[in-house]
N, C-alpha and C positions, 0 to 999 in steps of 0.2 A: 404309092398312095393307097390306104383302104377307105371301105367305106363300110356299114354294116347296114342293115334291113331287119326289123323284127317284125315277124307276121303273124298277129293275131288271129285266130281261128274265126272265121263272120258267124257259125250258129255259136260261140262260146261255148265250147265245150270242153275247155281245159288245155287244148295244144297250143304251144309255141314255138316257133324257129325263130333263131337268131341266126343269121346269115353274115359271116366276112369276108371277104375277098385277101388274099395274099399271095404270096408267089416260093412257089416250089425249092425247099432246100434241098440240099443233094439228097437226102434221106429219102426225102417224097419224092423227088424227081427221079429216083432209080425205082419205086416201087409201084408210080404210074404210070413209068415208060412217058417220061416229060423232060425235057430241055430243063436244066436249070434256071431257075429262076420263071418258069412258065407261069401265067396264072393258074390259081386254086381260088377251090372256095372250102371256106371252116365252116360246115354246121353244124348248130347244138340245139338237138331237139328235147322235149319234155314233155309230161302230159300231168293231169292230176285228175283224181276223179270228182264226184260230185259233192264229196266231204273234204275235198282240200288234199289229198293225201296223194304224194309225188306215186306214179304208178311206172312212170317211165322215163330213162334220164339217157341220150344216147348222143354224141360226138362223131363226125364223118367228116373228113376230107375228102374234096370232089377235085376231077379236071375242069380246067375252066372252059370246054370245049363244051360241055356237058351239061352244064349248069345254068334252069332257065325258069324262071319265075313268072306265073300268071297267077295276076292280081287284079280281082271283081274291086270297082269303084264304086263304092255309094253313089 
């Protein structure tokens, strides 16, 4: 099962993460020293600046040991 999380920036500044959760194929599992099939998380981050214009576009695989999300509620 995944799930995914997009996290808006709260001052709006242009950033976003899109966050998924999946699980380690051999490929990943030998290059983060993880059991196959362990959980992952896929992030894909971005930013743009104050005229719209992509500034930064970047993609990470995380261990799922590692991976922790703190999020201010209105």
């Amino acid at each position: 099962m995944a799930f995914s999380v997009c996290l808006a920036s709260l001052t709006d500044n242009g950033l976003f993460d899109a966050i998924s959760q999946g699980s380690a194929d051999p490929t990943i599992a030998e290059f983060l020293q993880l059991p196959l099939n362990a959980p992952i998380a896929h992030v894909h981050r971005s930013a743009v600046d104050q005229n719209g214009t992509i500034v930064f576009i970047g993609d990470g695989i995380y261990r799922g040991d590692v991976v922790r999300l703190d999020i201010k509620l209105k």
